[in-house]
C-alpha positions in Angstrom: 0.0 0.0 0.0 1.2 3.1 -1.1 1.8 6.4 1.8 -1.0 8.1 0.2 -3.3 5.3 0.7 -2.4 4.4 4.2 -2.9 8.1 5.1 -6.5 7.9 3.6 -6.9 4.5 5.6 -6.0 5.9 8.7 -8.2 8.9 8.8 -11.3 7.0 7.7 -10.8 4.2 10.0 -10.2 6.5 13.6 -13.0 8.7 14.0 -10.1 11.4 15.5 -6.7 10.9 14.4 -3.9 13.0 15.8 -0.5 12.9 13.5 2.3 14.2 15.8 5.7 14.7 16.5 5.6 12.0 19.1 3.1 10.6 21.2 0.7 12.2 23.6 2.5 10.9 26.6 5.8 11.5 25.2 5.8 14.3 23.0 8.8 15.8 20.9 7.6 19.6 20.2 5.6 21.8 22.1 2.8 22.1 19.7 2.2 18.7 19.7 2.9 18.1 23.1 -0.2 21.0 23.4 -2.6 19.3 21.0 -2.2 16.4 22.7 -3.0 17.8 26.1 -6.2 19.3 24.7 -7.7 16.6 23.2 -6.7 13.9 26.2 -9.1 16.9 28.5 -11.5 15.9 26.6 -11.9 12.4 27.8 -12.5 9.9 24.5 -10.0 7.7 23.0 -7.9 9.0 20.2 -5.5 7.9 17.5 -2.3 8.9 16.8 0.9 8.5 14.3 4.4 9.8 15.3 5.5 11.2 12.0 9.1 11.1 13.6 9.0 7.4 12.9 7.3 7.5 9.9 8.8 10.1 7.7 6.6 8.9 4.5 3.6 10.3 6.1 5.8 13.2 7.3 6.2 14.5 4.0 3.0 13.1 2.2 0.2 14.6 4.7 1.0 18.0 4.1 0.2 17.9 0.1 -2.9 15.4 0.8 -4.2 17.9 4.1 -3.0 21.4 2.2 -1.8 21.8 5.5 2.2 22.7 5.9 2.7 21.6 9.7 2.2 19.3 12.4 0.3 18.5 14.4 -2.7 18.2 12.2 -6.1 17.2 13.8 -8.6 15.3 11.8 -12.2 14.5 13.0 -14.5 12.6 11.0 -12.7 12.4 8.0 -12.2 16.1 8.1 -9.0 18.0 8.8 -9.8 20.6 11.5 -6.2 22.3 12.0 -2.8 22.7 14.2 -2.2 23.6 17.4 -3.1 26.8 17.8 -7.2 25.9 16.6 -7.0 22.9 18.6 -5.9 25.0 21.5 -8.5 27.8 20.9 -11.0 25.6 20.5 -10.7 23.4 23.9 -10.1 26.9 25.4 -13.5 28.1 24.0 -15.4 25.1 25.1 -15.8 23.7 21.6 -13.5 20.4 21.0 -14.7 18.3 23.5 -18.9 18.3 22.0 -16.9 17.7 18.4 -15.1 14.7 19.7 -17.5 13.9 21.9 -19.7 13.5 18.7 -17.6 11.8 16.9 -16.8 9.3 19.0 -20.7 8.5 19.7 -21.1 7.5 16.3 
């Protein structure tokens, strides 16, 4: 299976999928460690991928997402954003109802 095609598996198959620098109890940047942090507050099971250890993703997410950086936050199928939406969005009450949602279905 090509990168391309495991990144499309991934995201369909885990209603929220975190890709990282790391993992959420070990992360390697501060972004990610701060993603992370926000969506384990919100209580549900998540998925992640350490692009550290998988640079094939590393390079191929940003052309699929159209999104330059990590961490990238995807929901549903749907690419929400980096750190600094996740952040403002737990901070404004919003992320946990979305993965709450998501996670009900």
């Amino acid at each position: 299976m090509d990168t391309l095609e495991t990144i499309k598996q991934q995201i369909s198959e885990n209603a929220v999928i975190l890709y990282m620098k790391g993992s959420p109890n070990a992360p390697q940047c501060g972004f990610s460690m701060r993603a992370s942090q926000a969506l384990m507050a919100c209580g549900q099971r998540f998925a992640y991928v350490d692009i550290l250890a998988n640079p094939d993703i590393r390079s191929e997410l940003p052309k699929f997402a159209n999104w330059p950086t990590f961490p990238q936050l995807w929901v549903k199928g749907e690419l929400i954003g980096g750190c600094d939406i996740v952040t403002e969005m737990h901070e404004k009450g919003e992320l946990k109802p979305l993965i709450d949602a998501a996670v009900a279905e």
